[in-house]
MARMI-68836 format. One record per residue: residue in three letters; x, y, z negated of N, C-alpha, C, CB in turn. Coordinates in steps of 0.02 Angstrom, whole numbers, plus 32768, in hexadecimal, padded with zeros to 4 digits. Atoms other than C-alpha are relative to their C-alpha. Glycine has a CB too. Layout:
ALAXYZXYZXYZXYZ...
This chain:
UNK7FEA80448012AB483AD9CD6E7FDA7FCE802A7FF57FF37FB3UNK800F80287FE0AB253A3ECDDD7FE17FDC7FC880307FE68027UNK801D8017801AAAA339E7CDB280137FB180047FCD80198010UNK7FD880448008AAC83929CD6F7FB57FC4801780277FF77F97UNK802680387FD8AA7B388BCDC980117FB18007800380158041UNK7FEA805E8007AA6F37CBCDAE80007FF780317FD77FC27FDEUNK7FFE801C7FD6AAB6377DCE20802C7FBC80028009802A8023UNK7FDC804B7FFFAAF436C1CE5180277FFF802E7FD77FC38009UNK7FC8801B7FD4AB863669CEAB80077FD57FEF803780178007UNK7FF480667FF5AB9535BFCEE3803B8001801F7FC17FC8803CUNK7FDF802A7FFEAC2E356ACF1B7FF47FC08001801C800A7FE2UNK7FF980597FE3AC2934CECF8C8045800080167FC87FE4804CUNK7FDB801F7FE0ACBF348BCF83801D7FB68024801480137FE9UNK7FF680417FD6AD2A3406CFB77FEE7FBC7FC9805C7FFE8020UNK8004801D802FAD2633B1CF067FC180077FD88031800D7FE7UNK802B7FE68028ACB5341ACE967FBD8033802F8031802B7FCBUNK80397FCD7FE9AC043477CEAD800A80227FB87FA67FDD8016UNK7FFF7FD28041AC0E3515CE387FC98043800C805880207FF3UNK80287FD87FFDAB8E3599CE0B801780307FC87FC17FE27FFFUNK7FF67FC28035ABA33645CDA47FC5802C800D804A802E800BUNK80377FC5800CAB1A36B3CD77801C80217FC87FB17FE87FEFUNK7FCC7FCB8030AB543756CD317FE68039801A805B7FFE800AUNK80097FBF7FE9AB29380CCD218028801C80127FEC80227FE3UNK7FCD7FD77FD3AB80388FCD977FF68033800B800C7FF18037UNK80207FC17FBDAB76393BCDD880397FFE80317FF580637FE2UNK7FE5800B7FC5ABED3901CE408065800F7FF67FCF803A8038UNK7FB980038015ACAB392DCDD47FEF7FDD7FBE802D804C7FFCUNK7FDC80298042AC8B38D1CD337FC17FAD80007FF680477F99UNK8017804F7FDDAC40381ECD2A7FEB7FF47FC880367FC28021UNK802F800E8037ABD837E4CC7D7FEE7FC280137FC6802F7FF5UNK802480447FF9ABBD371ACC8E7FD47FE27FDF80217FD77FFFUNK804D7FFF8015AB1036EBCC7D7FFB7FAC7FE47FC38018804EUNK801F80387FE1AB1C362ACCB4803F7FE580357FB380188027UNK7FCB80157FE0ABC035BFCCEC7FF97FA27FFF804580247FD9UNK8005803B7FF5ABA3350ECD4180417FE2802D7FBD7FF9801DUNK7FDE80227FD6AC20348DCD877FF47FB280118037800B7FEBUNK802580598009ABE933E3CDC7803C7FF080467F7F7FED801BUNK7FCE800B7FD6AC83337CCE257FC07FC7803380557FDC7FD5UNK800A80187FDBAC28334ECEBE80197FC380377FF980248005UNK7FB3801B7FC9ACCD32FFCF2F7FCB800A803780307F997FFAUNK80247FE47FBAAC6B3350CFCA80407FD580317FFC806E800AUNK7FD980037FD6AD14332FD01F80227FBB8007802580317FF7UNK7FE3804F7FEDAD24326DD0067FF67FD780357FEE7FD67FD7UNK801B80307FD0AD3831FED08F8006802380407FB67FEA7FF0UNK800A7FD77FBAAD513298D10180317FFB80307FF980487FF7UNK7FC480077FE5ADFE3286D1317FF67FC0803280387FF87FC6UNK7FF1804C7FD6ADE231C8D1857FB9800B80317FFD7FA47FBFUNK802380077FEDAD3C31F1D1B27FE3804B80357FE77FE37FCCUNK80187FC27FD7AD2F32B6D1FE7FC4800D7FE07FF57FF58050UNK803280037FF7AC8232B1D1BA7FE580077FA07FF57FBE8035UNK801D8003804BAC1632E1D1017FE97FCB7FF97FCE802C7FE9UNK8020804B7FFEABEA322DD0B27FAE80357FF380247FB37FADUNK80597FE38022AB133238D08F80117FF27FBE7FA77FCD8019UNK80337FFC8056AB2B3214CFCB8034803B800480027FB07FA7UNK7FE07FA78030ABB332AFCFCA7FCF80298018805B802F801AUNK80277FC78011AB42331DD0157FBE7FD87FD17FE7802D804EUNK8040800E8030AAA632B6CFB48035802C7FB37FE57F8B7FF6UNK7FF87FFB8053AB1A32EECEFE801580458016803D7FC77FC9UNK80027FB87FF0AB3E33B3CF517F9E800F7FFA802C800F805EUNK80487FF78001AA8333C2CF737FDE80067FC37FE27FD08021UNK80078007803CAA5F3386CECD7FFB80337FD680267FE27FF0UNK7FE47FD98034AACC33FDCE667FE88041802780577FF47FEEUNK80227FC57FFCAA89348FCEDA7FB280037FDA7FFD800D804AUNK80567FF08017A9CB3462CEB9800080077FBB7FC37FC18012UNK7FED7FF48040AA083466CE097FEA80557FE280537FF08001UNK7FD97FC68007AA5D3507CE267FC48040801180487FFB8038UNK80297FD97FDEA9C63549CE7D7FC7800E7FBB7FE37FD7804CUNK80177FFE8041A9573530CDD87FFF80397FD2801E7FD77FE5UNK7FFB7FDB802AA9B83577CD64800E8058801680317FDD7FDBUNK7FFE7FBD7FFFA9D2361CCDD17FB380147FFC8026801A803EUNK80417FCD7FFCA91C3631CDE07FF080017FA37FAC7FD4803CUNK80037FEF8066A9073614CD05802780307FEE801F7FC17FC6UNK7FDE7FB88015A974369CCCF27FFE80438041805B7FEB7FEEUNK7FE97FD97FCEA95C3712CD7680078021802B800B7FFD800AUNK7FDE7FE57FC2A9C63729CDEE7FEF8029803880127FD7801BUNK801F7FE07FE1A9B937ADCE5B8012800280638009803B7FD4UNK7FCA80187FA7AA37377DCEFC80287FC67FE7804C804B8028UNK7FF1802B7FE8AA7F36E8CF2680327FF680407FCF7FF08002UNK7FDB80077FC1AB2336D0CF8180217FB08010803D80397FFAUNK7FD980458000AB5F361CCFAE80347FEC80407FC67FC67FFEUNK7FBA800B7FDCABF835D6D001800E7FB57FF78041802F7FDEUNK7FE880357FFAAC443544D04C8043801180187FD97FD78024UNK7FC37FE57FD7ACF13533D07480177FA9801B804780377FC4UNK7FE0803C7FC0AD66349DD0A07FF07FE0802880177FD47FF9UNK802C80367FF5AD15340FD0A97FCC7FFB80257FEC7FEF7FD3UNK802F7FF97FE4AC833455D1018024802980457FC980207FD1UNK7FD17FDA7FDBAD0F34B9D15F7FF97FC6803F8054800E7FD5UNK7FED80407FCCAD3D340ED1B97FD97FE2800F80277FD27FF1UNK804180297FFCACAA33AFD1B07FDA801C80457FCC800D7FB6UNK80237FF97FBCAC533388D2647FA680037FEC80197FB48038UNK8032800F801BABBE336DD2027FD7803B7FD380147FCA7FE1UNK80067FD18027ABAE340CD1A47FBF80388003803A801B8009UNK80557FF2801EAB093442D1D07FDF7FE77FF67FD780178011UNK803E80308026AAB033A8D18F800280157FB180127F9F8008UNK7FDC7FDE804AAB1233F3D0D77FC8802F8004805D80297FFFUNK802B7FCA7FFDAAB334A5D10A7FCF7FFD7FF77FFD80198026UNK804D80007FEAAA0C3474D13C80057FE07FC47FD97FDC804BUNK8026801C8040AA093406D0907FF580227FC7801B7FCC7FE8UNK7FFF7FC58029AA3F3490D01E7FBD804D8025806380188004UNK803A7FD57FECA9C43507D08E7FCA80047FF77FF68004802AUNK80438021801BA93434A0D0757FE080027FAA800C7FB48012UNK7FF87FF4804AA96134A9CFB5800980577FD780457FD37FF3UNK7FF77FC58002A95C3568CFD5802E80417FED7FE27FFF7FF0UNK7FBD7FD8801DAA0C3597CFCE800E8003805680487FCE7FBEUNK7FE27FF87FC7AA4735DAD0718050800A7FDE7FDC80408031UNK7FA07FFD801EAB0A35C1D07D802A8003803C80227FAF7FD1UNK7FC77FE07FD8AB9935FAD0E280307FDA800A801B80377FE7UNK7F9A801C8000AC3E3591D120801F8047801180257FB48055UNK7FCA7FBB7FFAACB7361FD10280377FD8801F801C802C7FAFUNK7FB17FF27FDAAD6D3632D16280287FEF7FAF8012806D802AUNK7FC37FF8802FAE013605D0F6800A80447FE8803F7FEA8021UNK7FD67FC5800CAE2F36BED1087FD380277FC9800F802D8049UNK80317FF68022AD8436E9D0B9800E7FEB7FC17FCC7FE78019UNK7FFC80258034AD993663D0378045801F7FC380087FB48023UNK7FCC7FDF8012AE4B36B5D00B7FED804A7FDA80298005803EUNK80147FC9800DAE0C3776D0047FD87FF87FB97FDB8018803BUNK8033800B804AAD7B373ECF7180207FF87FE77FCE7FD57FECUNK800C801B8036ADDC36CDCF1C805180457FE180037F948002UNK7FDE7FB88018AE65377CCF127FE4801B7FD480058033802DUNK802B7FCE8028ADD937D9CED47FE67FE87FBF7FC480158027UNK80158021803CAD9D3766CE5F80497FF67FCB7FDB7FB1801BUNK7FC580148038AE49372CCE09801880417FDC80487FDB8026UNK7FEA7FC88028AE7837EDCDF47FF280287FDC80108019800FUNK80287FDA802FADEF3819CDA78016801A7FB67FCB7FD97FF8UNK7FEB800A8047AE20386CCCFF804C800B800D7FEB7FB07FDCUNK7FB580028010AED9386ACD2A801F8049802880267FB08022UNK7FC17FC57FDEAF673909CD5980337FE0800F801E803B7FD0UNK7FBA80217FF7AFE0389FCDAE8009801A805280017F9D7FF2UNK7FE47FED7FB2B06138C9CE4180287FB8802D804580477FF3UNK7FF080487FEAB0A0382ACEA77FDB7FE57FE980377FE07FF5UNK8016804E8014B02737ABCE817FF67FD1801E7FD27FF87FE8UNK800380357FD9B01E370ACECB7FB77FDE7FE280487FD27FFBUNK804B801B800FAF5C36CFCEBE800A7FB8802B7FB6803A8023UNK8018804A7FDEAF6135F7CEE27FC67FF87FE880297FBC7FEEUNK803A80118012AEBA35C1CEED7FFB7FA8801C7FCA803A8022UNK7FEE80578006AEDD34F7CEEA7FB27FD98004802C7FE97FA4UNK804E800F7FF8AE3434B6CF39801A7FA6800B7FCA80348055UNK7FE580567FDBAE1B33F1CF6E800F7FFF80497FBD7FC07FFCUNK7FE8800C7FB0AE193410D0238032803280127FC180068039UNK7FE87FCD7FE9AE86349FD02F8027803A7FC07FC3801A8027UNK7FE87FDD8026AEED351DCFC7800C8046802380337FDF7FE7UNK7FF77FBD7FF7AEE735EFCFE1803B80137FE07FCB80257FEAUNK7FCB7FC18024AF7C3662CFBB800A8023802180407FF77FE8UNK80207F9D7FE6AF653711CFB3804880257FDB7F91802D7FC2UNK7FC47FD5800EAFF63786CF8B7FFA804F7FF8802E7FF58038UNK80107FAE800EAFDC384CCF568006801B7FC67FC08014800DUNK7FF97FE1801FAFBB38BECEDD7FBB800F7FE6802580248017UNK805E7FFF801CAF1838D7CE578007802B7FE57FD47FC97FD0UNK800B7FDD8025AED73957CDFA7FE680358008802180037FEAUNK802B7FD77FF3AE5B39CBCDEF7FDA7FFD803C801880317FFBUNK800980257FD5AE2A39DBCE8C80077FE780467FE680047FF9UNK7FE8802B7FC4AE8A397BCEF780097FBD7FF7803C80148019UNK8010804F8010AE5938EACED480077FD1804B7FA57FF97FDFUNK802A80227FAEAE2C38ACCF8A805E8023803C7F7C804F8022UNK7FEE7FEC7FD1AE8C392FCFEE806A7FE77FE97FD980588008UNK7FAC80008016AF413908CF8180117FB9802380147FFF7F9AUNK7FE080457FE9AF4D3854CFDC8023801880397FCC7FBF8013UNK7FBE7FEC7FCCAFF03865D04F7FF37FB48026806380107FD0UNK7FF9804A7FD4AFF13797D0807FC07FDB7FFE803D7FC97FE0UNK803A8030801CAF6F371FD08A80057FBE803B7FA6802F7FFEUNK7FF280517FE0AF673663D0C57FDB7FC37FED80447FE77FF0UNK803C802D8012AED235D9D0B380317FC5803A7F9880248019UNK7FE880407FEFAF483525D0C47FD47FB87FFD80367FFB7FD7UNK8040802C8009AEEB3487D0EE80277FC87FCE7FDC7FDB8053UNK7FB780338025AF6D3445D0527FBC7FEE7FB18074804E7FDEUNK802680108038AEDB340ECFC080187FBE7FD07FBB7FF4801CUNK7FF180398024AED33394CF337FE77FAD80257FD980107FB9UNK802180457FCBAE623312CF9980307FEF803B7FB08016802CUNK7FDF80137FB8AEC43329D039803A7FCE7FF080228048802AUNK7FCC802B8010AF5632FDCFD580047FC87FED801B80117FE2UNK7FFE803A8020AF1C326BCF8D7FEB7FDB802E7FDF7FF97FC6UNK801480157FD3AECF323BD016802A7FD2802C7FEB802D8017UNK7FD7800D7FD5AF5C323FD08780457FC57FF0801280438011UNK7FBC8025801BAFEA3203D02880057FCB7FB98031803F7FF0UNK7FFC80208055AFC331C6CF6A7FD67FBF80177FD080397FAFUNK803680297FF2AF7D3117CF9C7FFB7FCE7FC780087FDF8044UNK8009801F8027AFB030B1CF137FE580127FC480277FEC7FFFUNK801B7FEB803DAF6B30ABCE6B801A7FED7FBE7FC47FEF8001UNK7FEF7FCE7FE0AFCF30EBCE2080308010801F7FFC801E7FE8UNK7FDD7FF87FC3B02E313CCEA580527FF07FED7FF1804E801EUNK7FA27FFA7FEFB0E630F9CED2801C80497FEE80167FF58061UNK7FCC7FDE8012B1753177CEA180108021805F80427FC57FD0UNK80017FFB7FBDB1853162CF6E7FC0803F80177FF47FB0801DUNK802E7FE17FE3B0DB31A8CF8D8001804B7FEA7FC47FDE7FF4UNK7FF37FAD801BB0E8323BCF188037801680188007800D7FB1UNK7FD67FF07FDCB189325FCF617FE280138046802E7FCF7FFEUNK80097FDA7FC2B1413274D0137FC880217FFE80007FDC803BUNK80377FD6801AB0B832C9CFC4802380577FFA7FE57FDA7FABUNK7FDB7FC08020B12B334ACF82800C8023803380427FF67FD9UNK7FD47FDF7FC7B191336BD01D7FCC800B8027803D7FD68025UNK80377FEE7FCBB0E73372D0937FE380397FDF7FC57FC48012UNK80147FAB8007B0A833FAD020802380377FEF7FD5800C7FD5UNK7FBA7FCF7FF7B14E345BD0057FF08014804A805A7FD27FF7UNK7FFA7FE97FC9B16A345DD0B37FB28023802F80247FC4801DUNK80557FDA8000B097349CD0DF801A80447FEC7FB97FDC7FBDUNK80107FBD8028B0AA351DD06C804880497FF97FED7FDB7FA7UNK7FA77FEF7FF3B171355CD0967FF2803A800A80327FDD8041UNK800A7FB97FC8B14135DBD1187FE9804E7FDF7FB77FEB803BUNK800A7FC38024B0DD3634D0AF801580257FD87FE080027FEEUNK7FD87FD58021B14F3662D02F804B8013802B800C7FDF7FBAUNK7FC57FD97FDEB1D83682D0A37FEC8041801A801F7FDA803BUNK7FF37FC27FCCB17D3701D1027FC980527FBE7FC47FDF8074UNK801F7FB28036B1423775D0548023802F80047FFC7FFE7FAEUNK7FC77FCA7FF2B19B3818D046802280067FBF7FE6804B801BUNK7FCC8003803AB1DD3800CFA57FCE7FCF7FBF801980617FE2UNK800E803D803DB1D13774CF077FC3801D7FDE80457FF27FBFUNK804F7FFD802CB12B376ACEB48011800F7FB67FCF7FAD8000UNK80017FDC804AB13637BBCDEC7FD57FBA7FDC7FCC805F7FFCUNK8031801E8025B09C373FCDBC7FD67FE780397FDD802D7FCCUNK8035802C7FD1B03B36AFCE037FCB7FEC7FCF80237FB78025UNK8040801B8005AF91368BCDD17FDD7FCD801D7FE280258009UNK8020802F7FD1AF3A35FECDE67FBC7FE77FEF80297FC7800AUNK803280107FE7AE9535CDCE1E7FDC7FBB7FED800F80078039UNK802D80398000AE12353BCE0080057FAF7FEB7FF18000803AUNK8009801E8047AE063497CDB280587FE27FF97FB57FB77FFEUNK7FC88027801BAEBC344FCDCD802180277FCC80327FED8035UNK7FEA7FC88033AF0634F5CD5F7FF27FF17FB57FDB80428010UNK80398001804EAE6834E9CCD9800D7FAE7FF77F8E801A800FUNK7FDF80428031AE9E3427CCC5801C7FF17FF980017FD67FF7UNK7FDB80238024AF3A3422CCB8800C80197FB680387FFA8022UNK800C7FD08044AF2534B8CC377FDB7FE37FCB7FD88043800EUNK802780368022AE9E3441CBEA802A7FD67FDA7FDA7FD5802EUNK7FE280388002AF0833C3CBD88056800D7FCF80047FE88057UNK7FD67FEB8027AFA1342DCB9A7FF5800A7FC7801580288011UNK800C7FF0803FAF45345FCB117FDB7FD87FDB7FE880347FFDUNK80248059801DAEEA33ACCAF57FC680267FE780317FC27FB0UNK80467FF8800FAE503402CAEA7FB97FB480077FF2803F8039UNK801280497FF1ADD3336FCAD27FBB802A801280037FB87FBCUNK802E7FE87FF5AD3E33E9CAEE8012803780437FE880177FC1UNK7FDC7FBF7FD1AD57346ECB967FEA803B7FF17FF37FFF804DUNK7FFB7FCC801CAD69350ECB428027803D803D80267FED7FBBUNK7FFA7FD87FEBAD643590CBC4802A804280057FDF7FFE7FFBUNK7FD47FC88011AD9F361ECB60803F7FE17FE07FDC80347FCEUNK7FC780078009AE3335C3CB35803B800580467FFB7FC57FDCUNK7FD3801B7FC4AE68358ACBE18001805A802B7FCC7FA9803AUNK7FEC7FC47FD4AE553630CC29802B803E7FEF7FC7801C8013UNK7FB77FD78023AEF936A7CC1B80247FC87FD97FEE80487FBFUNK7FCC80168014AF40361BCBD780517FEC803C7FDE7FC77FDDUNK7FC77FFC7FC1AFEE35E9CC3980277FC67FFC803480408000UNK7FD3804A7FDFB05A3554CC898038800480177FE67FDC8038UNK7FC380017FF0B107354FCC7480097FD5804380257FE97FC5UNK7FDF801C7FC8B16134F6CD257FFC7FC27FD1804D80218020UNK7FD5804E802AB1A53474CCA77FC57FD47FE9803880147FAAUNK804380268026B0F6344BCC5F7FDC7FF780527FC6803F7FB3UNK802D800C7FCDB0A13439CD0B80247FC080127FF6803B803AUNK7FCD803E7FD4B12D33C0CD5480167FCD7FC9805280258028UNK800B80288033B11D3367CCA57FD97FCD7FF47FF680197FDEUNK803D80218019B0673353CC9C7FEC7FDA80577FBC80467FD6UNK800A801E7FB8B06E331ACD66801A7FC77FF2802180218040UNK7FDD80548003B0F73297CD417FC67FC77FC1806F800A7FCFUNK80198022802EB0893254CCA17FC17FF780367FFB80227FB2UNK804480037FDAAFDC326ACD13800D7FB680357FF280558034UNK7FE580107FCDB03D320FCDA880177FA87FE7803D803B8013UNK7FF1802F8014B06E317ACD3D7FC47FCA7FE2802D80167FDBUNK80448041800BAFB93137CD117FDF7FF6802D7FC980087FCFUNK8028801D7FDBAF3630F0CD647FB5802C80047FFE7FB97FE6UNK803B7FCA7FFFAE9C315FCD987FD37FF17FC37FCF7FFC8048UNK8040801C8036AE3330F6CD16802480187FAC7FF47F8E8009UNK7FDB7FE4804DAECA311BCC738001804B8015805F7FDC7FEBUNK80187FAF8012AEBF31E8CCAD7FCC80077FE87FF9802E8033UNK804B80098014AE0431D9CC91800D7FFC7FBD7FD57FBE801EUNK7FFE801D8031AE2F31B2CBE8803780457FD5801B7FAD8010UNK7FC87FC0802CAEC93252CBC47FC7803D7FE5804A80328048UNK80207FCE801FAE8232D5CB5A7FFE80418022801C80067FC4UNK801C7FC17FE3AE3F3375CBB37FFC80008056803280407FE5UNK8007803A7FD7AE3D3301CC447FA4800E8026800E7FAF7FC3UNK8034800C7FD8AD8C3329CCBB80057FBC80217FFB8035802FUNK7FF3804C7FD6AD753271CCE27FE6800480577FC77FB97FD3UNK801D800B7FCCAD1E32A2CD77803B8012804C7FBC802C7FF5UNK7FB57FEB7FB6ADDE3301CDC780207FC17FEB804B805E7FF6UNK7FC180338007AE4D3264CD8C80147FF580337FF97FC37FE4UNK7FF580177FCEAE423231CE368028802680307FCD7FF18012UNK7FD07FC87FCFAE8D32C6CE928035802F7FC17FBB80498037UNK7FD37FE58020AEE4330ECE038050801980087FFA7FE17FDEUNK7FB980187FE0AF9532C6CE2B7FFE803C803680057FA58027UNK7FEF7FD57FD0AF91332DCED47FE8802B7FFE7FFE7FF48032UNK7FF87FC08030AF6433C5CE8D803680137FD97FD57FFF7FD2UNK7FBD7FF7801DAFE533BFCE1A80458003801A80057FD97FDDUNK7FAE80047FD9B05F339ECE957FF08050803280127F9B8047UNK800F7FB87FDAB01C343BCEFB801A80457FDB7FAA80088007UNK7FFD7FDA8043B02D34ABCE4D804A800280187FE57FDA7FABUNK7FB480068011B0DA3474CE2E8020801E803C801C7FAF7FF3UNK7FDF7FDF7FD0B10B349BCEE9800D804180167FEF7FEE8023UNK80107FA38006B0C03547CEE0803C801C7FCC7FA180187FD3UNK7FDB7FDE8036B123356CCE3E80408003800E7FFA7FE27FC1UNK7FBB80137FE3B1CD3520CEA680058040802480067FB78032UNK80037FCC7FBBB1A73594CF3E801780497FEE7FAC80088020UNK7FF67FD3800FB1913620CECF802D801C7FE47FE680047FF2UNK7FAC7FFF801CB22D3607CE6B7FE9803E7FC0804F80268051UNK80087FF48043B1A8363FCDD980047FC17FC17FC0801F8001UNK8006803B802EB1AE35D9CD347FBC80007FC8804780007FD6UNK804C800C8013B0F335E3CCF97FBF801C80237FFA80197FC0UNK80487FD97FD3B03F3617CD377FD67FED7FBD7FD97FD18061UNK804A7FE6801FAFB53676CCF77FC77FCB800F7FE6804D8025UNK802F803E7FE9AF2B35EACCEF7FA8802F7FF080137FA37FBCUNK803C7FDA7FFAAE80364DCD2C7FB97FD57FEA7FFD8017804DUNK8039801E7FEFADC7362ECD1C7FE2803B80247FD77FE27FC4UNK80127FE77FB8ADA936B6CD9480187FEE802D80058036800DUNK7FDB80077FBAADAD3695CE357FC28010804280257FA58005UNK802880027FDDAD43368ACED07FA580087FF280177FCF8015UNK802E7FF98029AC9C3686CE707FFB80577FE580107FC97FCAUNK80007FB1801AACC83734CE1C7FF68031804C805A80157FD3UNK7FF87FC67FC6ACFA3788CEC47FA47FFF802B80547FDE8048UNK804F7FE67FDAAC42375ACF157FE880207FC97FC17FBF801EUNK80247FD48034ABF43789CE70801A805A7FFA80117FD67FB2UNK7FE97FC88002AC4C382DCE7F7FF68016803C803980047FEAUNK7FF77FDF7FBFAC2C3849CF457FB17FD9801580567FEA8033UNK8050800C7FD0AB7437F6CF5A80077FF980257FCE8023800EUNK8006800E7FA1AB3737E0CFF1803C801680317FBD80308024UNK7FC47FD37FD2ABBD3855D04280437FCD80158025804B7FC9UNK7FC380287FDFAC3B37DDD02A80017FD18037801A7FDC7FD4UNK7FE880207FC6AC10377BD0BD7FEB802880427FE57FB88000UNK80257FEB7FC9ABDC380FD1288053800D80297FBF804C7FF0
């Protein structure tokens, strides 16, 4: 029997910094210790190419945090990851060297990388054939396509595709008003339809079940179920009809970043990118020509916790 080992995973993303500490021998996962602090690493990047200093000053932060509580409990390895946002960023080893200094060495992974984990992570636990894994980030969105269970977890992915189509980008690019014209969400729609086309044209056959990934999923699921507290084990396996996503988008889409802040199960800290997330969701669910998704809290986080260090060898 493999012996079991604390270990952590960070997530720098484009929006959120996330941490999991959890026991492993490396197929089953035991959570020790689950942090999320919405950073917006990726604000300001689109006009500017460049990390502002207070986003990385509030990443830095939530690592030296993060760095803390793994040593009070712990931890025995330490894997951390950057993806979009640090993806693009010209600036992205001033990010490194600050988190380094704070004694987290960290990695900008490949899209394709970023895809493979967040496979491994979402299927954790599941026997499914076709699945469509969206992992709906701020700078960027993964979809993975294969087959899970037992163990082919990793090796069952047939497609895979890391789009630079996120909640930030989208809001960025197109949602300018507050809140956004009917116009803007409209060419919102059609710019991430048409992004994301290719990839379902070129699968080898219709996806059975889509799963989805990270915080736009877990709030609109929040929010479906008017949770006024975020109840974890509710939101996870729970599921999102088509009709309720392109519901709770049109209602999201119709206030003002400051009245979302205010809807029940509502993270005041996504209000701001929410909207284009939701419009990303809904497009996925079009593409797929499914009418609900599995709403995960595995994802990317699980798959390093399950592959340690290895996963970035």
């Amino acid at each position: 029997m493999a012996s079991v080992e604390r270990r952590a995973a960070i997530d720098v993303g484009t929006v959120t910094t996330r941490l999991l500490i959890a026991d492993t021998d490396g197929t089953s996962v035991l959570e020790v210790e689950r942090r999320t602090v919405v950073t917006q690493l990726g604000q300001g990047l689109r006009a500017s190419g460049s990390l502002a200093p207070d986003a990385i000053e509030r990443v830095t932060r939530a690592v030296t945090d993060f760095a803390r509580e793994m040593t009070r409990l712990g931890v025995v390895s330490v894997v951390a990851v950057a993806t979009s946002a640090a993806r693009d960023a010209d600036n992205r080893d001033e990010l490194l060297g600050r988190l380094r200094a704070v004694g987290v060495d960290t990695v900008v992974i490949p899209g394709a990388v970023e895809a493979r984990l967040s496979f491994r992570g979402a299927t954790y636990g599941l026997d499914v054939e076709d699945v469509l894994v969206a992992d709906l980030g701020g700078g960027s969105t993964e979809l993975v396509f294969g087959s899970a269970g037992g163990a082919v977890r990793t090796a069952g992915i047939e497609r895979a595709l890391s789009l630079d189509v996120g909640s930030r980008r989208v809001v960025d690019a197109f949602l300018d008003s507050d809140p956004p014209t009917a116009q803007e969400v409209h060419r919102a729609a059609d710019w991430v339809s048409q992004e994301m086309r290719p990839f379902f044209d070129s699968l080898p056959r219709s996806a059975r079940t889509l799963v989805t990934l990270a915080g736009t999923g877990t709030t609109l699921s929040a929010i479906e179920q008017r949770l006024a507290v975020y109840d974890p084990d509710k939101v996870h396996g729970s599921r999102l009809r088509a009709a309720d996503v392109a519901r709770l988008r049109g209602m999201l889409a119709g206030m003002t970043v400051r009245q979302r802040r205010s809807v029940t199960g509502m993270d005041p800290e996504r209000a701001d990118v929410i909207v284009g997330g939701a419009l990303i969701l809904e497009s996925i669910l079009a593409l797929s020509g499914l009418d609900e998704t599995l709403v995960s809290e595995h994802d990317i986080l699980y798959g390093l916790i399950l592959e340690g260090p290895a996963a970035l060898s």
